[in-house]
VEXDREN-2710 file (C-alpha; in Angstrom, 1 decimal):
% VEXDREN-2710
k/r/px/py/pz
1/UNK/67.7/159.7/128.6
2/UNK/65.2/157.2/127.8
3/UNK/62.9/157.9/130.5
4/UNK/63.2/161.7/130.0
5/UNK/61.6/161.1/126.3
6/UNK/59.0/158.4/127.2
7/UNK/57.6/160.9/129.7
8/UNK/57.6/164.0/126.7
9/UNK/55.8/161.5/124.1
10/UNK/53.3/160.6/126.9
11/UNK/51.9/164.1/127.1
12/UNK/52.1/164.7/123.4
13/UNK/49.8/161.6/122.9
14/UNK/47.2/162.7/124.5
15/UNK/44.0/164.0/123.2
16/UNK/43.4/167.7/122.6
17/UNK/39.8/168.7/121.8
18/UNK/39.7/171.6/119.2
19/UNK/35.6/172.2/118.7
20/UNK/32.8/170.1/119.6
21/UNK/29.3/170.1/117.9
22/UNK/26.7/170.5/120.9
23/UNK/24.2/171.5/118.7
24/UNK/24.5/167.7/117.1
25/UNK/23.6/166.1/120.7
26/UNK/20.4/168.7/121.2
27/UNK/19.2/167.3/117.2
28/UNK/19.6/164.1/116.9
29/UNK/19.9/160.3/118.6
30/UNK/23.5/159.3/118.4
31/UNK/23.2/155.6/117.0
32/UNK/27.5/154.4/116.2
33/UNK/30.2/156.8/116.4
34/UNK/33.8/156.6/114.6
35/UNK/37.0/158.4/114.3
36/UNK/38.4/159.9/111.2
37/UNK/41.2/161.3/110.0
38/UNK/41.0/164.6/108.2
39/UNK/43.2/166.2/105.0
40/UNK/44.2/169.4/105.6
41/UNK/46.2/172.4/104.3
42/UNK/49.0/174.0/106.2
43/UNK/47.5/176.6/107.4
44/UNK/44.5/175.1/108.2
45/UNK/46.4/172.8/110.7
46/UNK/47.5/176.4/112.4
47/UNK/44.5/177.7/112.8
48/UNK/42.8/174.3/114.4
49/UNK/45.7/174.5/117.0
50/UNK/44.5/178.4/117.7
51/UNK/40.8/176.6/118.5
52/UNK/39.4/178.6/115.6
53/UNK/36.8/176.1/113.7
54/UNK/33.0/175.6/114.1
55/UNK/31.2/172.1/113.2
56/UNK/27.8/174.0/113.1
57/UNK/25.2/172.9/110.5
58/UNK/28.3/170.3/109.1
59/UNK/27.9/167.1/108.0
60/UNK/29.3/164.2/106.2
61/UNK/28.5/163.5/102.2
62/UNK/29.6/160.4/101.3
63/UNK/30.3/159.6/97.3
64/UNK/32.3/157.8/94.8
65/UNK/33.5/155.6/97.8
66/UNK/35.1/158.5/99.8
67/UNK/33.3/160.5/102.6
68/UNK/33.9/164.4/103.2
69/UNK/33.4/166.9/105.5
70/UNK/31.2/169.3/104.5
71/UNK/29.5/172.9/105.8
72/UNK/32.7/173.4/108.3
73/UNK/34.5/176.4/109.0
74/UNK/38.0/176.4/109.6
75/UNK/38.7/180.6/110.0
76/UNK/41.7/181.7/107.9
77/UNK/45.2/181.8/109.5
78/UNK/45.7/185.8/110.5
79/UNK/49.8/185.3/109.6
80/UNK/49.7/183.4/106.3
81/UNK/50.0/185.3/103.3
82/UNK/47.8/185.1/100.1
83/UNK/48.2/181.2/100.4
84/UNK/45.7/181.4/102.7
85/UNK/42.8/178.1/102.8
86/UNK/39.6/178.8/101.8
87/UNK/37.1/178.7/105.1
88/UNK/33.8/176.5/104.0
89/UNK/35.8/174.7/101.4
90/UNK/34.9/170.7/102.0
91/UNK/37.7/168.4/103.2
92/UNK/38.1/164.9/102.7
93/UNK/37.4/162.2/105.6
94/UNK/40.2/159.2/105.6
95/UNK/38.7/156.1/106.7
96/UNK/39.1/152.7/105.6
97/UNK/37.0/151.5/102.2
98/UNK/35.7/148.6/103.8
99/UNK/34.2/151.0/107.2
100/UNK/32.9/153.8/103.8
101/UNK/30.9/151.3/102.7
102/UNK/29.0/149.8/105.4
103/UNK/28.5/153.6/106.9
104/UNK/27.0/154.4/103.5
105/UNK/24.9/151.3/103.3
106/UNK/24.0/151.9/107.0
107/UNK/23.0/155.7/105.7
108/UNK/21.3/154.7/102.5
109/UNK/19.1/151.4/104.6
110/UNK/17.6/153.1/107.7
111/UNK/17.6/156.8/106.3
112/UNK/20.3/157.5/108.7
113/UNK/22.6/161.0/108.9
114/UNK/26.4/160.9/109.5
115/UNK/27.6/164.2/111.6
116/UNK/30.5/165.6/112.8
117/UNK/30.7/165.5/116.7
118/UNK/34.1/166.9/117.7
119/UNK/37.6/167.7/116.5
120/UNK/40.7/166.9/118.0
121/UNK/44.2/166.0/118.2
122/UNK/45.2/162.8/118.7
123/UNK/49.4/162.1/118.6
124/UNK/49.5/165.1/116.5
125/UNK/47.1/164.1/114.3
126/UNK/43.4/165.9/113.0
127/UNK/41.3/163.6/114.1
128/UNK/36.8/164.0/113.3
129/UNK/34.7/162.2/115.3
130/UNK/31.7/161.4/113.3
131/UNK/28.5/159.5/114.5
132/UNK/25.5/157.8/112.7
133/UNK/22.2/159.8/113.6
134/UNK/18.4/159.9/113.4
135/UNK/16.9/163.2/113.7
136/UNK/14.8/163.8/116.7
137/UNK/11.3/165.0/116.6
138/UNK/10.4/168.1/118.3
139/UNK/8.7/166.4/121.4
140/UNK/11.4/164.0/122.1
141/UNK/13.6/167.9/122.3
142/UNK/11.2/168.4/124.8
143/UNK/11.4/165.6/126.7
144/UNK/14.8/165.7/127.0
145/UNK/15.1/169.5/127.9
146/UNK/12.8/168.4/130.9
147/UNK/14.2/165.2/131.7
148/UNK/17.2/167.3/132.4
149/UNK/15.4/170.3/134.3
150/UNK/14.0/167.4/136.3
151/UNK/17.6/165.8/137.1
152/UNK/18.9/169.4/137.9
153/UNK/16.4/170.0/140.4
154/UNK/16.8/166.8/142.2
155/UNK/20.3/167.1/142.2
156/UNK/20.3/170.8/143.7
157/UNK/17.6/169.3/146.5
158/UNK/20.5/166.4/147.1
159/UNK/23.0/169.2/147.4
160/UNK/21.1/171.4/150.0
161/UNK/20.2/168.3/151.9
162/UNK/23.9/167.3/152.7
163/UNK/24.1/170.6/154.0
164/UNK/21.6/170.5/156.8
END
């Protein structure tokens, strides 16, 4: 019996990714990343596990010692009733006070931006993966944009070349 439930837990502990912010690795240099835990409402919880949230244009404010969540969009839950969660409403960020304050100190010292980069499940649990960033300038977007082109193309030559 024991073996039976080890092997169930195993796949519930995995990670599932809800939503991911791409638009977060295109803007800025990813310095430190973390993981978060998130409060939420009941039915916001539902409508995570339906995939239906965006992390666009979000970001992290951090004040009075606690850190939230902010500009997100968690799309109400089509089978609740009027008890329904507000969608931009912001939500709190659980993290320890000690890891708060050196983020904000971090943020506050080297004019640095906390982001959201992806939401998931982890043990059954709303996890937010949030990372320290400095904005990119528009040349280094274009740099990177051909950096990849570049790689592309040599890996597409690469390609056709194992098949001669």
């Amino acid at each position: 019996m024991s073996q039976e439930s080890d092997a169930g837990s195993k796949q519930a502990g995995g990670e599932k990714l809800i939503t991911s912010n791409r638009k977060a690795h295109h803007d800025y240099h990813i310095l430190e990343t973390m993981e978060a835990g998130i409060v939420l409402q009941g039915t916001e919880v539902k409508s995570l596990r339906a995939g239906r949230a965006n992390l666009k244009d979000s970001w992290v404010d951090i004040r009075d010692g606690q850190m939230f969540l902010v500009g997100m969009h968690i799309s109400p839950y089509e089978a609740a009733n009027r008890f329904n969660h507000a969608p931009e409403r912001e939500r709190k960020l659980l993290m320890h006070r000690r890891e708060i304050t050196r983020i904000a100190q971090k943020a506050r010292e080297k004019s640095l931006t906390v982001v959201p980069l992806k939401l998931y499940f982890k043990n059954g649990k709303a996890k937010a993966q949030i990372a320290m960033v400095k904005g990119k300038r528009a040349y280094d977007k274009r740099d990177a944009m051909a950096e990849r082109d570049n790689k592309r193309e040599v890996d597409r030559a690469l390609k056709e070349g194992r098949r001669e």
